[in-house]
C-alpha positions in Angstrom: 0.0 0.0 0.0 1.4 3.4 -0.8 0.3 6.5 1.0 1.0 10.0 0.0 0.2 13.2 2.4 0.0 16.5 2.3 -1.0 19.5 4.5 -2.3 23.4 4.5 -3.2 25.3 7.3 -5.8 28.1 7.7 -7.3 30.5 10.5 -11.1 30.3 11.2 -13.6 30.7 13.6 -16.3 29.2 15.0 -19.3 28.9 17.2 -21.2 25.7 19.3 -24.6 26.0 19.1 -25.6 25.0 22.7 -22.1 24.3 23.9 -21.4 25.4 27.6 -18.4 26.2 28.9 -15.2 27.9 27.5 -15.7 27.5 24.5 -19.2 28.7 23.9 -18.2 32.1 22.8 -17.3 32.6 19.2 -13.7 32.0 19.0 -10.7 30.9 16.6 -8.1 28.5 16.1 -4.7 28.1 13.5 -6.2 24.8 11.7 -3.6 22.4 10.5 -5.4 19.9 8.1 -2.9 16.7 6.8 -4.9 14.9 4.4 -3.5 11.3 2.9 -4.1 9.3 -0.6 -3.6 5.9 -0.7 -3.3 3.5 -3.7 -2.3 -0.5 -3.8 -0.9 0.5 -7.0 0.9 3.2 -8.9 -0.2 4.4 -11.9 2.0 2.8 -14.9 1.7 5.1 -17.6 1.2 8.4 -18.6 2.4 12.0 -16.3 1.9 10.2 -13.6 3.7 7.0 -14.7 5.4 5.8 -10.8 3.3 8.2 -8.9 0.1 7.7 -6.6 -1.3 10.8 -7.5 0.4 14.6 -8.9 1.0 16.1 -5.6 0.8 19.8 -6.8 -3.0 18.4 -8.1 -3.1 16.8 -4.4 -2.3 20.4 -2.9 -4.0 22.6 -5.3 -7.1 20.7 -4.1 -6.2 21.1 -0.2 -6.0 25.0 -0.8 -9.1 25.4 -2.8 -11.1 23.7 0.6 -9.0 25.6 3.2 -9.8 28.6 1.4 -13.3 27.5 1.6 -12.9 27.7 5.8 -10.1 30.5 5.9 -10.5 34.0 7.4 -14.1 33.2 8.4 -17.1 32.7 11.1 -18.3 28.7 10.7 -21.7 28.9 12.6 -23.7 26.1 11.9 -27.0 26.6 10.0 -30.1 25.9 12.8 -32.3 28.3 14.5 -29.4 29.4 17.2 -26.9 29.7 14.3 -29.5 31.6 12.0 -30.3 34.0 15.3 -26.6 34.9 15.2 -26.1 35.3 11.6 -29.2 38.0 11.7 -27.5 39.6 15.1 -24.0 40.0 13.4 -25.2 41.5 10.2 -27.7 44.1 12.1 -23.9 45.7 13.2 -23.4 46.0 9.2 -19.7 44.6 9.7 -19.8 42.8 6.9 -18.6 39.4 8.7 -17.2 37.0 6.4 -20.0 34.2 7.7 -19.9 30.4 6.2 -22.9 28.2 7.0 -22.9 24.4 7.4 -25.2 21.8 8.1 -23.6 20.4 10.9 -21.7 21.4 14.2 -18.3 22.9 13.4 -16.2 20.6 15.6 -13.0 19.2 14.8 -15.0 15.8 14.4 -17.5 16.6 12.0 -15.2 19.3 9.6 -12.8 16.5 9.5 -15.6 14.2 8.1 -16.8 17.1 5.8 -13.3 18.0 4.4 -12.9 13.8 3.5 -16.0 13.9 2.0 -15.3 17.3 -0.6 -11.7 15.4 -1.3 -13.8 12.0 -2.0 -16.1 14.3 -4.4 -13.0 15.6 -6.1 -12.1 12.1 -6.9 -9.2 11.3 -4.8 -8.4 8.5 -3.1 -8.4 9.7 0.3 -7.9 7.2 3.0 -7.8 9.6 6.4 -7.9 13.4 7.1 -6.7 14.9 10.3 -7.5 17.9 11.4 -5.5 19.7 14.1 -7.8 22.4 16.1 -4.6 23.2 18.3 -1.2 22.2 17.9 -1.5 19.3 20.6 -5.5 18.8 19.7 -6.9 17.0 16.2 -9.4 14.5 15.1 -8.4 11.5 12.7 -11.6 10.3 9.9 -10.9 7.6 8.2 -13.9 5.2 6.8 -12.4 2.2 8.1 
């Protein structure tokens, strides 16, 4: 089995719908994402001829979905998240707000971020997402 990996890193933030205790204010973290391909075999012809996949394709990909999370609010899109949203843009600050369908934890944006790679068509085998630098979540689908 070969495995290949590669990582970006971005700054977001984020709030826990009904999350008590330190961290149920809106706050942010340095994200480290490491992201792995895996393959039983490499390819045997063509550009990538000895390679499991083009790691500047691998990387270019990583970006684009970091980009998606950088420099912005993650609130998750339910009544408490929608209540924000509406509080934040009456003070016309134009926050930079991303909505998801799920609570931004480590856990589930891990899962999330497998699942846009997947959809890209790479042959992810684990993400890991690192919400501190001593603090991450593995998903794998084993």
């Amino acid at each position: 089995m070969f495995k290949i990996k590669s990582e970006v890193q971005f700054d977001m933030a984020h709030y826990l719908s009904g999350y008590e205790g330190k961290c149920s204010n809106i706050h942010g973290h340095r994200y480290k994402l490491i992201a792995k391909l895996k393959s039983e075999k490499l390819h045997q012809d063509g550009q990538l001829r000895g390679m499991v996949d083009d790691f500047g394709n691998f990387k270019n990909i990583l970006k684009e979905i970091a980009e998606t999370f950088d420099h912005k609010l993650i609130i998750e899109n339910n009544e408490d998240g929608k209540a924000l949203v509406k509080n934040l843009e009456e003070l016309q600050n134009n926050f930079n707000i991303y909505l998801v369908d799920y609570r931004p934890t480590a856990e589930e944006m891990s899962r999330d971020i497998f699942n846009r790679l997947k959809a890209k068509g790479l042959s992810v085998c684990e993400v890991e997402l690192f919400e501190t630098p001593n603090n991450s979540c593995i998903y794998t689908e084993d």
